[in-house]
C-alpha positions, 0 to 999 in steps of 0.5 A: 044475856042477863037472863042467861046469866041469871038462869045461871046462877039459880040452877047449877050448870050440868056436870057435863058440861063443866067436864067439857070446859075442864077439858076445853082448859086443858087442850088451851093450857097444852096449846099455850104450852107448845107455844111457850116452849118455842117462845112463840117462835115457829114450831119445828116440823118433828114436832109438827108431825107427833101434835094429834098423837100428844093431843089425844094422849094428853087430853085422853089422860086428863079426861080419865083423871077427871072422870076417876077424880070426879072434880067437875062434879062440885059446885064451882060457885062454893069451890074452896081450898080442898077443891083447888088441892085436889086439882093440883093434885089431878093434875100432878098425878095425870102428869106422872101418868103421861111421864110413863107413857112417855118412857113405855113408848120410848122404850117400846117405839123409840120415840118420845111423843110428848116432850117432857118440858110439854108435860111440865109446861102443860100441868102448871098451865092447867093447874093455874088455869083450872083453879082460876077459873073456879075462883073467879066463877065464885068471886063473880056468883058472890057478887052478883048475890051480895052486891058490895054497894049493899053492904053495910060497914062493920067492925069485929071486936077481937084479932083472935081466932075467934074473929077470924071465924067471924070474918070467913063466917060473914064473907061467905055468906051471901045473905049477909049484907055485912063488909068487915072493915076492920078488927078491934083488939085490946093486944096493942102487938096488933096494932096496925097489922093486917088480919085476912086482907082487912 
C-alpha cells in the first residue's frame, strides 16, 4: 500500500482517472441528495420511477461540463484558489443547464425529471465535495513531502505584504524545511493579532 501511495506521489495520476473520480463524486453528491431532500426518509414511488433518467441526465451533463472545462486535467496536488472557483463555477453553470433541460421537458413532456430542490441539493454537495477532495489530496501530498516534524521553527520579521509573501513562499514550497510560527513588527496595532493562521 505504502509503495502504491508513493508511486503516487511521484507520478501524477492519469487524467482519466481523475475525471472518473470527478464523476464517481458527482453520482454520490446527487445520492447524498435525493436522501438529504427526504431526510433519509423512504423515497416516494414517482420519484423512485424517474431516478435512472435523472442520473443519466445529471451525470451526462456534469460529464460534458468537465470535458468542455477540462478541470480534471490540473494537478490536484498544486491545486489552489483559481482552480477551486473554477469548480464552483462548472458546477453552477452545469446546474443552470439541468434547470433548462428541466423547463424544455416540462414544457415538452409535461414532466419535471429532476426536481429543483435535487438540482440545488446536488451542486452545493458536489461543489464542496470536489473542492474538499482536491484540498485534502494536496494537505496529504505536502505532508508526505514536508513532514512537519522535520521542520524548523522560524520567525519573519515584518506584518507587511511583504511578510505575507514570505509566508505563502515558505508554506508552499515542499523543499523548505521551514514552519512560520510568528511575525515580528515595529507597528504595535499588530500586536497580538492573528496574520495567515500564525
Amino acid at each position: 500500500m505504502y509503495k502504491l501511495l508513493r508511486f503516487f506521489w511521484k507520478y501524477n495520476l492519469p487524467r482519466w482517472s481523475i475525471l472518473c473520480i470527478d464523476m464517481l463524486i458527482c453520482a454520490s453528491s446527487l445520492t447524498l441528495a435525493l436522501f438529504l431532500r427526504f431526510n433519509f426518509k423512504s423515497i416516494p414511488a414517482e420519484y423512485l420511477k424517474n431516478l435512472p433518467i435523472t442520473y443519466a441526465l445529471v451525470l451526462s451533463v456534469r460529464l460534458v461540463s468537465f470535458l468542455i472545462s477540462k478541470t480534471y486535467k490540473g494537478v490536484i496536488r498544486y491545486t489552489g484558489s483559481r482552480d477551486s472557483m473554477r469548480i464552483l463555477l462548472v458546477v453552477a453553470l452545469g446546474s443552470v443547464a439541468l434547470f433548462i433541460i428541466n423547463f424544455i421537458t416540462y414544457l415538452t413532456i409535461g414532466v419535471f425529471y429532476i426536481p429543483s430542490s435535487f438540482i440545488i441539493i446536488d451542486a452545493l454537495c458536489s461543489m464542496f465535495i470536489l473542492i474538499c477532495s482536491r484540498l485534502v489530496v494536496k494537505a496529504i501530498y505536502f505532508e508526505n513531502k514536508n513532514p512537519e516534524r522535520e521542520k524548523m521553527n522560524v520567525l519573519i520579521y515584518g506584518a507587511g505584504e511583504s511578510g505575507i509573501i514570505t509566508k505563502r513562499t515558505l508554506d508552499r514550497e515542499a523543499a523548505v524545511r521551514y514552519k512560520v510560527i510568528g511575525f515580528i513588527d515595529d507597528d504595535l496595532k499588530k500586536k497580538g493579532r492573528s496574520l495567515e493562521g500564525t
